[in-house]
C-alpha positions in Angstrom: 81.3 -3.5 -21.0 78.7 -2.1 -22.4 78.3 0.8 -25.6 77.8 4.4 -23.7 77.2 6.5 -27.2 75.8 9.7 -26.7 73.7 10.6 -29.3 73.6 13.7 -31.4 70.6 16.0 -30.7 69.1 18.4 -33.0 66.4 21.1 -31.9 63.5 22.2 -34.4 62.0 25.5 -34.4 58.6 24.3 -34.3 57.5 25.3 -30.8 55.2 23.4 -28.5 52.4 25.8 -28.3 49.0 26.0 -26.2 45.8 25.9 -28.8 44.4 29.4 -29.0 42.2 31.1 -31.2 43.0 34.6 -32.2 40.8 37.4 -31.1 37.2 37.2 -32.6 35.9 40.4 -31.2 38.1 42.9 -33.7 35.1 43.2 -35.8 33.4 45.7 -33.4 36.4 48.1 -33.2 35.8 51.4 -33.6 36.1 53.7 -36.8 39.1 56.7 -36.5 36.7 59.4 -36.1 36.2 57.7 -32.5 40.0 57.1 -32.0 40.7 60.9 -33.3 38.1 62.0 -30.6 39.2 60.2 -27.5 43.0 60.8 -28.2 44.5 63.4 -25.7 41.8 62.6 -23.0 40.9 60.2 -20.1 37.2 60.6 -20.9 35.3 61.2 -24.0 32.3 63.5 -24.5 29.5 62.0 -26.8 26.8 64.8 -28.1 23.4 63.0 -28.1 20.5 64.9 -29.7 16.9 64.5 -30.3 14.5 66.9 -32.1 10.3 66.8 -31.8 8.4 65.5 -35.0 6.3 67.1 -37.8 3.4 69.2 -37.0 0.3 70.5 -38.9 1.1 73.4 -41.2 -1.7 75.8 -40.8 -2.4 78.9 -43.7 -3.0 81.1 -41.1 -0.6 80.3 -38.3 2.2 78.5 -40.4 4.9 76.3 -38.6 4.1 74.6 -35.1 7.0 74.6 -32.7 9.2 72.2 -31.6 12.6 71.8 -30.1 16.0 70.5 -29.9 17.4 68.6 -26.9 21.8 68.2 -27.3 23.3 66.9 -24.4 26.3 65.2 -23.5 27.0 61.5 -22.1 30.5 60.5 -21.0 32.7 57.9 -21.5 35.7 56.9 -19.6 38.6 54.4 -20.8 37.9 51.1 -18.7 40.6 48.7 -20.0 44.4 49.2 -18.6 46.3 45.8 -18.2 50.1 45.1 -18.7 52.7 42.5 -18.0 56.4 42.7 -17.8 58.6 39.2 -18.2 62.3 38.6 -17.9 64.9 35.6 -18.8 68.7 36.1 -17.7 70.8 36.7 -20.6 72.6 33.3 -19.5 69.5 31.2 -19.6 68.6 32.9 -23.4 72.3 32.0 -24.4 72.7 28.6 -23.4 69.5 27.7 -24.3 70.6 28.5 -28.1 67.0 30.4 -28.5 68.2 33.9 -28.8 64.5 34.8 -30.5 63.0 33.9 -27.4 61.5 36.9 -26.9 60.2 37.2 -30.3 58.4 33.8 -29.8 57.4 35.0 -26.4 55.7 37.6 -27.8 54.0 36.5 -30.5 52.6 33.9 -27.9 51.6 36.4 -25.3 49.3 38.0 -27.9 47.6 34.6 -28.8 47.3 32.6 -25.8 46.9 35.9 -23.4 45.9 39.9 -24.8 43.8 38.3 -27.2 41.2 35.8 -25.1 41.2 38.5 -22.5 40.7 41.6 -24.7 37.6 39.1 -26.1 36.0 37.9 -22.8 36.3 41.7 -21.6 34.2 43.5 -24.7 31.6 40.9 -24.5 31.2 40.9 -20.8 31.5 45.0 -20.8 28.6 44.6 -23.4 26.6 42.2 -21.4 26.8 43.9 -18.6 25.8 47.2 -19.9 22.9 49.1 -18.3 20.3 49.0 -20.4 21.0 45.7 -22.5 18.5 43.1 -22.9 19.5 39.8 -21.2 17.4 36.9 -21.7 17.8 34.2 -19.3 17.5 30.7 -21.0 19.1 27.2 -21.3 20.0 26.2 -24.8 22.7 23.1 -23.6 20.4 20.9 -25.3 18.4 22.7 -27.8 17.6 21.6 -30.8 18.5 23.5 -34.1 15.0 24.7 -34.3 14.5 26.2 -30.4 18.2 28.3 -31.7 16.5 29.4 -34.9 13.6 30.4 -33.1 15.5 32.6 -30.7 17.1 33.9 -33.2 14.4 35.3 -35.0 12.7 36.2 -31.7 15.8 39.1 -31.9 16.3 39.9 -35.6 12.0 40.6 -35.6 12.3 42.7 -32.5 15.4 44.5 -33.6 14.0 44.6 -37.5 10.7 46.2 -35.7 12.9 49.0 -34.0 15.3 49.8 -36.7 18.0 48.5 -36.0 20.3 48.6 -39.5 20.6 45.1 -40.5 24.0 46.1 -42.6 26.3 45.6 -39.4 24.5 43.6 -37.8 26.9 40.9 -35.9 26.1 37.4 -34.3 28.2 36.4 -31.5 27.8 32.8 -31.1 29.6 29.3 -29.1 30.9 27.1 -31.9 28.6 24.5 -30.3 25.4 25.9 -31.1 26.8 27.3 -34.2 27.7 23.5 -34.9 23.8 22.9 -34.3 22.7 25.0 -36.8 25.0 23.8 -39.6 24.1 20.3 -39.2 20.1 21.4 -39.2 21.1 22.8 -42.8 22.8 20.1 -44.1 20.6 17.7 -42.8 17.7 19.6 -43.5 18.2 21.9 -47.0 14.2 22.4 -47.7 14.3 23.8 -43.9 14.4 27.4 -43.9 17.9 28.9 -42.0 16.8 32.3 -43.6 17.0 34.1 -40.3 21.0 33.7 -40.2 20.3 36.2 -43.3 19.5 39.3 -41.0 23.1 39.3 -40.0 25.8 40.5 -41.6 28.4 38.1 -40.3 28.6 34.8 -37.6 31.4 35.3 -35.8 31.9 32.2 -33.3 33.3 32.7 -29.8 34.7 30.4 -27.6 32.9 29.5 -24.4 35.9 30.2 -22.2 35.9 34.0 -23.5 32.3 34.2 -23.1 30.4 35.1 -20.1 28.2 38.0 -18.5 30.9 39.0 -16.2 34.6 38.4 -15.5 37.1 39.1 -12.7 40.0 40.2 -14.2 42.8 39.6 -12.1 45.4 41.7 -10.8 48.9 39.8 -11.0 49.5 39.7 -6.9 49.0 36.0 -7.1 46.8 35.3 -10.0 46.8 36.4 -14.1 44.8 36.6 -16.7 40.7 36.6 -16.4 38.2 34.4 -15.0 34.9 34.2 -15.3 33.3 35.6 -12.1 31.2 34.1 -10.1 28.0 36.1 -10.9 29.1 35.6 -14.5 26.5 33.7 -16.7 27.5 31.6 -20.0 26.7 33.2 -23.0 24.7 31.2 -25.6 25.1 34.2 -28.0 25.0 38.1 -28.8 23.5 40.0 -31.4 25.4 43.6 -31.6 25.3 46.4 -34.1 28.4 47.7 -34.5 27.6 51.6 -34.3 26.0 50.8 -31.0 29.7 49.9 -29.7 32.6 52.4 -28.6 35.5 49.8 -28.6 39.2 50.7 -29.2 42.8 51.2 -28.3 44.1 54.5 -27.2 47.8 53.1 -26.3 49.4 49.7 -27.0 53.0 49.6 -25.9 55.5 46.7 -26.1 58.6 46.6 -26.6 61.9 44.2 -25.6 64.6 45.5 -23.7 68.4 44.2 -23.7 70.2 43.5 -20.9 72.5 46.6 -21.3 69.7 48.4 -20.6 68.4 47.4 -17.2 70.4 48.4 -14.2 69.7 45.6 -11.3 69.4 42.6 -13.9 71.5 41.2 -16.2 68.3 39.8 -18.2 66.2 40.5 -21.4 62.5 42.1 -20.5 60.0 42.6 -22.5 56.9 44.9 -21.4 53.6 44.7 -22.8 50.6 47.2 -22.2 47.2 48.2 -23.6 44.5 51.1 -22.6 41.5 51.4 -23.8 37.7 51.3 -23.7 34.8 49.3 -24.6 31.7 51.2 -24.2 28.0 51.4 -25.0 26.1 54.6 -27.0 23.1 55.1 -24.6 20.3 55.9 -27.4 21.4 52.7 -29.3 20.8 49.4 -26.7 18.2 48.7 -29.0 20.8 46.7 -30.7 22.4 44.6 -28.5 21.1 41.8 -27.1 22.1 38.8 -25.2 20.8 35.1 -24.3 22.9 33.8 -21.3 22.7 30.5 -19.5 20.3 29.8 -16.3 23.5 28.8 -14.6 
């Protein structure tokens, strides 16, 4: 007859976890005098004003006249997703995990708030009003048809004024990958136009379109790209151009004790907030999308 030995097992706390990137659009969040101003309202009011230039000064009649235009532009919170999940106390206790949730968690703010909250800035951005798209296919540029384009933007925005100090790049690891293998391949070549910006941030392709569907939970989660959405090959923004923050982020876990109809741990997640444009500043944000 044969041995039947059944063998000791051992679990590891190193989870099996989906690659994910943390959230690369951060960099654009807001300052507190913008969180302090949108705090106890649904919409926020932003004063925009614009006064007449100089005149000649005359001995005889003194000062020419000008004026003052203040006005107000409103802004209303566009971002308010959640999610709720459960496990039944007797799956969480047999299953020896009892920090499930805390794993849970931390892995619903990688793999999900993080690639969505992302993909939604930069589409709201794209898709702003006002915003110049250029149409163009870059899947198999070369390092100096990038650079070019590049500089195309920097001497157009350097030409308005645009500030140069936060100035951000928003750009697909691939054609970043282009450029960096120009420089080292190519160190008497001049790169200088990555200079005009004050930080490369790289953004996956999957969080990077013109548009996205963001769907409702009835059947389907998370974001998509819609299907008027256009690849982005990159962004130039200048962070005071961008309203972008958090009013309310909520999460917290719930024991079993404290649900009526289930016996089950929940944990609740929820997040509201806006990502907007200043209208008297889309002279410094610009996007190059795909043809397809």
């Amino acid at each position: 007859m044969a041995n039947s030995i059944d063998f000791t097992k051992n679990y590891t706390g190193i989870i099996d976890e989906v690659y994910q990137r943390a959230g690369v659009s951060g960099v654009l969040n807001s300052g507190r005098r913008m969180v302090r101003a949108g705090h106890n309202a649904k919409e926020i009011m932003i004063p925009k004003i614009s006064v007449t230039g100089l005149g000649d000064y005359t001995r005889n009649v003194g000062y020419k006249t000008g004026s003052i235009t203040y006005e107000f532009e409103t802004k209303t919170f566009n971002y308010d997703r959640g999610i709720r999940l459960f496990a039944d106390v007797m799956d969480v206790e047999e299953a020896g995990v009892l920090d499930c949730f805390v794993e849970a968690g931390a892995e619903l703010m990688r793999t999900q708030v993080a690639p969505e909250a992302d993909a939604f800035t930069f589409a709201e951005i794209a898709g702003h009003t006002g915003v110049t798209t250029k149409s163009e296919n870059l899947s198999e540029a070369e390092a100096a048809d990038v650079l070019a384009a590049l500089r195309t933007v920097t001497s157009m925005m350097d030409e308005k004024q645009v500030s140069t100090g936060s100035r951000y790049l928003f750009i697909t690891p691939t054609l970043k990958g282009v450029l960096d293998d120009y420089s080292y391949a190519n160190p008497t070549m001049s790169n200088r136009v990555l200079e005009r910006f004050a930080h490369v941030v790289e953004v996956p392709q999957v969080r990077f379109y013109t548009a996205i569907d963001l769907k409702s939970g009835d059947s389907e989660f998370g974001y998509a790209k819609a299907s008027a959405g256009k690849d982005i090959n990159f962004m130039v923004v200048e962070k005071s151009a961008v309203i972008k923050f958090d009013k309310h982020v909520a999460s917290r876990v719930f024991s079993p004790d404290e649900l009526e109809s289930l016996d089950s741990f929940m944990m609740k997640y929820r997040k509201y907030g806006i990502v907007e444009l200043f209208d008297n500043k889309l002279d410094g944000v610009y996007v190059s999308a795909s043809t397809e």
